[in-house]
PAKOL-874079 format. One record per residue (C-alpha): x, y, z; residue in one letter; residue number from 1. Coordinates in Angstrom, 1 decimal, padded with zeros to 4 digits. Layout:
residues N
rec X = X Y = Y Z = Z r = A k = NUM;
...
end
This chain:
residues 197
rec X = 032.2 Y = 139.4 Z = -120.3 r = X k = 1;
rec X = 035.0 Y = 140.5 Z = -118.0 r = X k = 2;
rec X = 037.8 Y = 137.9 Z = -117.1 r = X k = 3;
rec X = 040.9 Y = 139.1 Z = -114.6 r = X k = 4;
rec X = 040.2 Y = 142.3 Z = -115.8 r = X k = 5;
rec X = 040.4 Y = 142.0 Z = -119.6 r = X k = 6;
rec X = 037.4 Y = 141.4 Z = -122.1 r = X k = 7;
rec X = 037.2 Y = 137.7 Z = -122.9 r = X k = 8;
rec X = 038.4 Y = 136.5 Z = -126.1 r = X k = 9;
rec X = 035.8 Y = 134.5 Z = -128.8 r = X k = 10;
rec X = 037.4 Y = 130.9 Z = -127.5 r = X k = 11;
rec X = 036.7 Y = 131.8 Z = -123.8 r = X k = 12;
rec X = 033.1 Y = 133.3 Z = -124.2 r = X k = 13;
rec X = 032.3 Y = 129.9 Z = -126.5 r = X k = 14;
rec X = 033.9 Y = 127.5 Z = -123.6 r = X k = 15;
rec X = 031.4 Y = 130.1 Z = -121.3 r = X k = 16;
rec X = 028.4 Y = 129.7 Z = -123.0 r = X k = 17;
rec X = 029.0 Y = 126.0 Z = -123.0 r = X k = 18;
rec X = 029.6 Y = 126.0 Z = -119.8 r = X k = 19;
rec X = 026.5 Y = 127.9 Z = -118.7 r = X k = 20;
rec X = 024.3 Y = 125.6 Z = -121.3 r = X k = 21;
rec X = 025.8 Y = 122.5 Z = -118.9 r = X k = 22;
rec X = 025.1 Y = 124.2 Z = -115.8 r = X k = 23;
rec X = 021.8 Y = 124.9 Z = -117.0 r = X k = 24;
rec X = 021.1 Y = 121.1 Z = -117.4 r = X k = 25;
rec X = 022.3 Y = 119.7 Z = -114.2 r = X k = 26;
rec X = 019.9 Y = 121.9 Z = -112.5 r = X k = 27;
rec X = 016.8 Y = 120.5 Z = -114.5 r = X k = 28;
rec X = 017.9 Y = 117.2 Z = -113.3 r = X k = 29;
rec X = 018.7 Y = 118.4 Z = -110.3 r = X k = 30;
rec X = 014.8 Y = 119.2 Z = -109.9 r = X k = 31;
rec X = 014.0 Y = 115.4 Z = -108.8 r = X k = 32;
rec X = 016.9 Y = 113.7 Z = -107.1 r = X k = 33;
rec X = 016.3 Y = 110.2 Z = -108.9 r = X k = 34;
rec X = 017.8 Y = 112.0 Z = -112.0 r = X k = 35;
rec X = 020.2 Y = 113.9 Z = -110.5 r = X k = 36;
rec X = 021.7 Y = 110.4 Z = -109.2 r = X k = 37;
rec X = 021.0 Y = 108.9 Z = -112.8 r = X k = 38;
rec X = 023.2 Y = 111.9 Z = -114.4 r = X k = 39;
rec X = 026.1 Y = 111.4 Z = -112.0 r = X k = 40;
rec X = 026.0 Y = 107.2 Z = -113.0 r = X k = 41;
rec X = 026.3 Y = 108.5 Z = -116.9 r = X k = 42;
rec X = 028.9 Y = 110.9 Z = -115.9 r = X k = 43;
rec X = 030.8 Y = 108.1 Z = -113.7 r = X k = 44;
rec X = 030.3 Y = 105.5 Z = -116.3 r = X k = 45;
rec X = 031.9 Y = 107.9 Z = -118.6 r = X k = 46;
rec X = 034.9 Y = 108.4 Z = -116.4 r = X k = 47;
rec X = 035.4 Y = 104.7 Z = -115.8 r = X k = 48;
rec X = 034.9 Y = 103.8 Z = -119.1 r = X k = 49;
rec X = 037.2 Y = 106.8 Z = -120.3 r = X k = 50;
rec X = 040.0 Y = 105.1 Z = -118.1 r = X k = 51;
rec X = 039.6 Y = 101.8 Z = -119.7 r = X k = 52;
rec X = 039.8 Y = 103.0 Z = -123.2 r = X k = 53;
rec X = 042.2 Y = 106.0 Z = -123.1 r = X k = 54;
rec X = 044.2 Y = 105.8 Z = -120.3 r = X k = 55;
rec X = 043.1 Y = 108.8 Z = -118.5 r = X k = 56;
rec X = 041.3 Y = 109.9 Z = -115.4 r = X k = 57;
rec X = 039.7 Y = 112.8 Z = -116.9 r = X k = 58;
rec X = 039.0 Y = 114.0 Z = -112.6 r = X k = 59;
rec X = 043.1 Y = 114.1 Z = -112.6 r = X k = 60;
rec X = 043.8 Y = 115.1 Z = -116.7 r = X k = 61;
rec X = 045.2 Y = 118.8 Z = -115.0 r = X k = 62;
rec X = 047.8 Y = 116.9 Z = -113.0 r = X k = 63;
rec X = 050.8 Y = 116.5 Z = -115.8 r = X k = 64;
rec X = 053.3 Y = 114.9 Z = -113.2 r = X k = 65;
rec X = 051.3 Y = 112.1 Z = -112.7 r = X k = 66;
rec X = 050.4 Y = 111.9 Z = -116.6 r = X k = 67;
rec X = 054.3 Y = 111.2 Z = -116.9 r = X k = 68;
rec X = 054.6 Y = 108.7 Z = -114.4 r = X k = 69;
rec X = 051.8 Y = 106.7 Z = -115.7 r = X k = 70;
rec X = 053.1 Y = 106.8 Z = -119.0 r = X k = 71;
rec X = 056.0 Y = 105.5 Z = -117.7 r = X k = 72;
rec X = 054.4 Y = 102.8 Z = -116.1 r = X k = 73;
rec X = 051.5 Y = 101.9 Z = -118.2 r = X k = 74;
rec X = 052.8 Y = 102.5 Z = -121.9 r = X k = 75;
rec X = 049.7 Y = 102.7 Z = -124.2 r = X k = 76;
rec X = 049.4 Y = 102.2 Z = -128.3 r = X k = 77;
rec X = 047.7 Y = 105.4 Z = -128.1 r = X k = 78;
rec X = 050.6 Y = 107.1 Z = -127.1 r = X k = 79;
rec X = 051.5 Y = 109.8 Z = -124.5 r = X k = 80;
rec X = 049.5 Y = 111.4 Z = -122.4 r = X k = 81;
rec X = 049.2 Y = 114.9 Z = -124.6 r = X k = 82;
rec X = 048.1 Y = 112.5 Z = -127.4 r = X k = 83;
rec X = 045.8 Y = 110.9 Z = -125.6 r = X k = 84;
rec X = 044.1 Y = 113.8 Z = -124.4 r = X k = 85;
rec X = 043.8 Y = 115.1 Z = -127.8 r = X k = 86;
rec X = 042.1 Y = 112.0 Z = -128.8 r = X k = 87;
rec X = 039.8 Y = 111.7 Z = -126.0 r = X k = 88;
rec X = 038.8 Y = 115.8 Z = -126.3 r = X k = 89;
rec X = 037.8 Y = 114.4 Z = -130.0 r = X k = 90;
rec X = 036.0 Y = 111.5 Z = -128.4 r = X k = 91;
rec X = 033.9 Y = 113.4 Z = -126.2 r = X k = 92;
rec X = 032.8 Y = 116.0 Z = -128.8 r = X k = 93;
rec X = 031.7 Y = 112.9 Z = -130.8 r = X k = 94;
rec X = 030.1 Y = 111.1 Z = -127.8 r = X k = 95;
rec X = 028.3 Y = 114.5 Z = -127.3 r = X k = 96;
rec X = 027.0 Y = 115.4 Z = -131.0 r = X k = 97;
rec X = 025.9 Y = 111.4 Z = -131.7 r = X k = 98;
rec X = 023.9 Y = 111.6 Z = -128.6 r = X k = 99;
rec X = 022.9 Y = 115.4 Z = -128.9 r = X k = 100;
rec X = 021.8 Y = 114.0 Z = -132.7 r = X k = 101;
rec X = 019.7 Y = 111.3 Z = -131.1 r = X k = 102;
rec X = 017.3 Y = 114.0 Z = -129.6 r = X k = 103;
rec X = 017.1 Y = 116.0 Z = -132.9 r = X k = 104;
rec X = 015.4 Y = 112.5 Z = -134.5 r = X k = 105;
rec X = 012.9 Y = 110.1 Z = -134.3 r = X k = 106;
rec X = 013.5 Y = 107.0 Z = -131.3 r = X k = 107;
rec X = 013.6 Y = 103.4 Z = -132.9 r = X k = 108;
rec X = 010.7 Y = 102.3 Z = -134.1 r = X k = 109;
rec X = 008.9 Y = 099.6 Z = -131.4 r = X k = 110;
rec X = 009.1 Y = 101.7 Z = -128.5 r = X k = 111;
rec X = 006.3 Y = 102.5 Z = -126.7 r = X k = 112;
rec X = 005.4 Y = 106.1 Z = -124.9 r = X k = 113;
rec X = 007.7 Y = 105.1 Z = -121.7 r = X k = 114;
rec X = 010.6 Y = 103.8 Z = -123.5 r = X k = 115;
rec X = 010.6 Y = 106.3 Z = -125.8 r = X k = 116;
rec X = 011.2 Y = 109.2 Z = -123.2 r = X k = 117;
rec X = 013.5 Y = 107.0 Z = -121.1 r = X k = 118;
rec X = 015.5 Y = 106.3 Z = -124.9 r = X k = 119;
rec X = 015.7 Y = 110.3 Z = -125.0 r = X k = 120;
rec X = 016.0 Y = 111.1 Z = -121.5 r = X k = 121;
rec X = 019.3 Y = 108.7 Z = -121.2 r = X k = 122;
rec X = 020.7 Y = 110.4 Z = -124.5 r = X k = 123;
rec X = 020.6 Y = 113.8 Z = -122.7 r = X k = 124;
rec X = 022.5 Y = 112.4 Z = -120.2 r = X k = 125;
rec X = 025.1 Y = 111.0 Z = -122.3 r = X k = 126;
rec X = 025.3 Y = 114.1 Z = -124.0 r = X k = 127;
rec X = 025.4 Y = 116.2 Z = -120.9 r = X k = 128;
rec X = 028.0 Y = 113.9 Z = -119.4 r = X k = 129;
rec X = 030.0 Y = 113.7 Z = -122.0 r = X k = 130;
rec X = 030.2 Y = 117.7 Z = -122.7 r = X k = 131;
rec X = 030.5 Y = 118.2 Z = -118.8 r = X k = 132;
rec X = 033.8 Y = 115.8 Z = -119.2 r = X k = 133;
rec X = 035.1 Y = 118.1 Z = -122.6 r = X k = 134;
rec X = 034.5 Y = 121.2 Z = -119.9 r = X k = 135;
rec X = 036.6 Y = 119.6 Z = -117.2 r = X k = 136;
rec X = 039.5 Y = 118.8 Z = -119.4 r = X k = 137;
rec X = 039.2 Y = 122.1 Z = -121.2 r = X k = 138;
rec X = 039.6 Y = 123.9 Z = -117.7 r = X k = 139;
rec X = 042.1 Y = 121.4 Z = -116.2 r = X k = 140;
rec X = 044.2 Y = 119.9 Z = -119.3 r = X k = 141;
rec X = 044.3 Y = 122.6 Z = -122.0 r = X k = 142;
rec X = 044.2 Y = 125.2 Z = -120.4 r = X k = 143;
rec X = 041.9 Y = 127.8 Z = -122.0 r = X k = 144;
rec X = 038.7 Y = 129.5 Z = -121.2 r = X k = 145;
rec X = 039.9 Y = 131.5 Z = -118.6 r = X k = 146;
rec X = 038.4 Y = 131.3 Z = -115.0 r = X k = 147;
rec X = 035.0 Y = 131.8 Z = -116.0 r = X k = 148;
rec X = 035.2 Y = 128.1 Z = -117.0 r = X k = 149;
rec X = 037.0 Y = 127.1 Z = -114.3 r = X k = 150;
rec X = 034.3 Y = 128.9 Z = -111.9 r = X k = 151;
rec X = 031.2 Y = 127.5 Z = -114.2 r = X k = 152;
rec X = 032.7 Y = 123.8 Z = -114.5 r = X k = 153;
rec X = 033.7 Y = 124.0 Z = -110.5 r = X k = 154;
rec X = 030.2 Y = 124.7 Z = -110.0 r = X k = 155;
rec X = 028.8 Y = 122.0 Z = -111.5 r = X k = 156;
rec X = 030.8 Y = 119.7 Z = -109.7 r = X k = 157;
rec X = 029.9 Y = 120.9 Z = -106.4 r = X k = 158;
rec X = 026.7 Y = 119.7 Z = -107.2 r = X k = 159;
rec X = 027.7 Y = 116.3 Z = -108.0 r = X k = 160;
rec X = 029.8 Y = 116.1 Z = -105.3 r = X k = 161;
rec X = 026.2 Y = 115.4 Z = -103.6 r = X k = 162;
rec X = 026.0 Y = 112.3 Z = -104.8 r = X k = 163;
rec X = 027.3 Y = 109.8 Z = -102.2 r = X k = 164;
rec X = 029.4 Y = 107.1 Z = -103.9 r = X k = 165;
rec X = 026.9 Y = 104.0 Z = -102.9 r = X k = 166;
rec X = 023.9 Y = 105.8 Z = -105.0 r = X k = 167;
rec X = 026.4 Y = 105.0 Z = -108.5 r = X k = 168;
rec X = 027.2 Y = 101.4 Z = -109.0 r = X k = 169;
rec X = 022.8 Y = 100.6 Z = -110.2 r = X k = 170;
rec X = 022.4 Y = 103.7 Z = -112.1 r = X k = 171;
rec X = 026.4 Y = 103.6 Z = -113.9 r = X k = 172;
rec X = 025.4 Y = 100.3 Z = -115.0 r = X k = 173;
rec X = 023.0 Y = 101.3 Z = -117.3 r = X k = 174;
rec X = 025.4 Y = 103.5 Z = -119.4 r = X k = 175;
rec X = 028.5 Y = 101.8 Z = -119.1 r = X k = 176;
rec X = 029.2 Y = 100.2 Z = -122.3 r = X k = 177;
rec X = 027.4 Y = 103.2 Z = -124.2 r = X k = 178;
rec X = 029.9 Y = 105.4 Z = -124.8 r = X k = 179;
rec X = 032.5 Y = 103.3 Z = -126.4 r = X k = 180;
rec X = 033.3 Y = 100.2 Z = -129.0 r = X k = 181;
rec X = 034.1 Y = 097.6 Z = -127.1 r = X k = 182;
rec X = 034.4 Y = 099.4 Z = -123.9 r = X k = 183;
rec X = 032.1 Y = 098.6 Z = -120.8 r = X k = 184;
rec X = 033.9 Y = 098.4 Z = -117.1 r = X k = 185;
rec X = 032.5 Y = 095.8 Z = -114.9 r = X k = 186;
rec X = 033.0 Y = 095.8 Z = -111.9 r = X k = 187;
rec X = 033.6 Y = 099.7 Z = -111.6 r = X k = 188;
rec X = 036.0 Y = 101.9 Z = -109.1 r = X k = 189;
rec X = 033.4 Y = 103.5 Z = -106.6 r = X k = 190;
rec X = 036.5 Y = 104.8 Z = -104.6 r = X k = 191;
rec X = 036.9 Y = 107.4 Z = -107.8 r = X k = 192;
rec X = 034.1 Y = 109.2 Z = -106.1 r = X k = 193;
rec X = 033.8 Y = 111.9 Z = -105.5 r = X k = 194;
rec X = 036.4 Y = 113.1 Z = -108.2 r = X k = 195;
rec X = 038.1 Y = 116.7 Z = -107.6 r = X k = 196;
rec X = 038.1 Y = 118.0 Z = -111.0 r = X k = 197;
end
């Protein structure tokens, strides 16, 4: 692969694959519009919740001069905004594997045929969510996969960016809450989509 002229280095071909693997996804629930409108409420619920437990609107993580003023405003335990976004980065690989590790196993016992594939159909969408978010704030935040990423990652969000914003608060609800200890944001921010990541 050829970025700005120059072969890619391993980093940017891994964040590429990735990427491509995500963009892969979003179409297959793309293929009936009920789950492409169930995917964006994970991937909202994510945001929201993101913002209640870190601090951080992952839509805006690129923007560093507003990082710095709401430090300033809104001090956090967790400490500044470049800690914060390592933390979170860390987060959302964990959010991603613990779901991703879900599908690899066996659903809880008692389920029957129904709420078994819903059990495993909502963990892919955590999962996807979740890795779409590490993608974003790879491309935005850090810096690194070149503009392949950016490109891949900007195309997945023009698909989103379907999604009109009274279609979220029903299907968010069921993942809000899932992502995070403690963490569950009632009544959400509809006016945070469509982000602009």
């Amino acid at each position: 692969m050829v970025v700005s002229g120059r072969p890619a280095s391993e980093p940017d071909r891994s964040w590429n694959e990735r990427a491509a693997a995500t963009l892969a996804a979003v179409e297959e629930f793309s293929a009936a519009e009920e789950l492409l409108l169930l995917f964006a409420g994970a991937v909202f619920a994510l945001h929201q919740d993101t913002m209640r437990a870190y601090a951080i609107d992952m839509g805006k993580a690129g923007d560093w001069s507003q990082a710095a003023a709401i430090d300033a405003a809104q001090p956090t335990p967790l400490g500044g905004f470049a800690a914060r976004v390592n933390l979170l980065m860390d987060a959302l690989r964990a959010i991603e594997s613990a779901n991703a590790g879900l599908l690899g196993g066996p659903p809880p016992a008692g389920l029957g045929a129904d709420q078994q594939t819903i059990f495993l159909l909502m963990a892919r969408m955590r999962a996807t969510a979740a890795r779409l978010w590490l993608l974003t704030m790879q491309a935005r935040a850090v810096g690194e996969g070149g503009a392949g990423l950016r490109l891949g990652v900007s195309g997945i969000w023009t698909r989103l960016h379907t999604v009109p914003r009274e279609a979220l608060p029903a299907r968010a609800a069921g993942f809000t809450g899932t992502f995070y200890r403690d963490i569950r944001s009632e009544p959400m921010d509809c006016s945070a989509w469509p982000l602009s990541p």
